[in-house]
N, C-alpha and C positions, 0 to 999 in steps of 0.2 A: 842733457840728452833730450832731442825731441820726442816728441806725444806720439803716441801711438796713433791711429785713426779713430779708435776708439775710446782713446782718452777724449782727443778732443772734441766729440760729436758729445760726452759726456759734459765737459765744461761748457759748449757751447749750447749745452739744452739748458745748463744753468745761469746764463749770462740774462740780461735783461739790459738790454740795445738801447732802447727808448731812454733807459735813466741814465745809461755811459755818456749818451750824446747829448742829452742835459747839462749834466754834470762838464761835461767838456766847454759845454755852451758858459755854464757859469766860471768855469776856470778861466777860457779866455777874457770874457768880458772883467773880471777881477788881475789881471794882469798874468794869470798864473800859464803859462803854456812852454815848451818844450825849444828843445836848441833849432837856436837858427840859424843854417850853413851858407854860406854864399860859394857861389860856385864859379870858379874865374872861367870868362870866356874867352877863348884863343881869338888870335888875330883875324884866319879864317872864318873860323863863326863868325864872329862879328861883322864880319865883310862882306859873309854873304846873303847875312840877314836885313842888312841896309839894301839891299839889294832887291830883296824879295821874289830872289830865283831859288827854283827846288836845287835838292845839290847836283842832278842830274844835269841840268841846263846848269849850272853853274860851274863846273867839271869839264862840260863840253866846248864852253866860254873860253877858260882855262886851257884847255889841250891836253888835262889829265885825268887820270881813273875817277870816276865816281869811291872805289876804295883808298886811292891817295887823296882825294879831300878828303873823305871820311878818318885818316889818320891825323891830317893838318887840323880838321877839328877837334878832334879829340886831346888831342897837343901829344900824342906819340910819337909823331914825326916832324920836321920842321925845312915849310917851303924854301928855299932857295930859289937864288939870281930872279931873274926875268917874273919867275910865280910869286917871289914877295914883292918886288914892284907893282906888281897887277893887285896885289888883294890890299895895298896900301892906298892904290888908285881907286878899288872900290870902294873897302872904307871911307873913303875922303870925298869922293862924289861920285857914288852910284848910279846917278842919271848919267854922269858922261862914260862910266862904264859899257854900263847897258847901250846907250846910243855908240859907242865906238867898237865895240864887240859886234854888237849884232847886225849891225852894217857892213860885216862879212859875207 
């Protein structure tokens, strides 16, 4: 059950910050620290981050929604025909992306 507001302005008058982030500081440095996730990146991401276009400009690139990349990054949805050709071709060389897209 979460804290009340009250609770927690109670624990956190008790806390003492200074010595947690010490303490933290020593755990790391001793090898001691917390799980580490890797986070797989979609196709899309990754395509358009070699790219180094906002997704806006990168969308518009595309001929699609600013919210249908936003799902192809996410990996909810998954590009088809023509749109995966394109984000294979950015992936692979983002300069001749960029210079053959925007020479529209």
């Amino acid at each position: 059950m979460p804290l009340t507001e009250k609770e927690l302005m109670q624990r956190d008058a008790q806390r003492d910050i200074g010595e947690e982030l010490l303490q933290s500081i020593r755990d790391v440095k001793a090898g001691r620290y917390g799980a580490v996730h890797q986070v797989e990146t979609t196709e899309a991401a990754e395509a358009r981050s070699r790219t180094g276009l906002s997704q806006i400009k990168f969308a518009q690139l595309l001929g699609v929604s600013v919210r249908t990349l936003q799902e192809w990054e996410q990996g909810r949805r998954m590009p088809s025909g023509a749109a995966r050709s394109l984000l294979h071709i950015a992936a692979a060389r983002p300069d001749v992306f960029r210079e053959v897209l925007q020479g529209n």
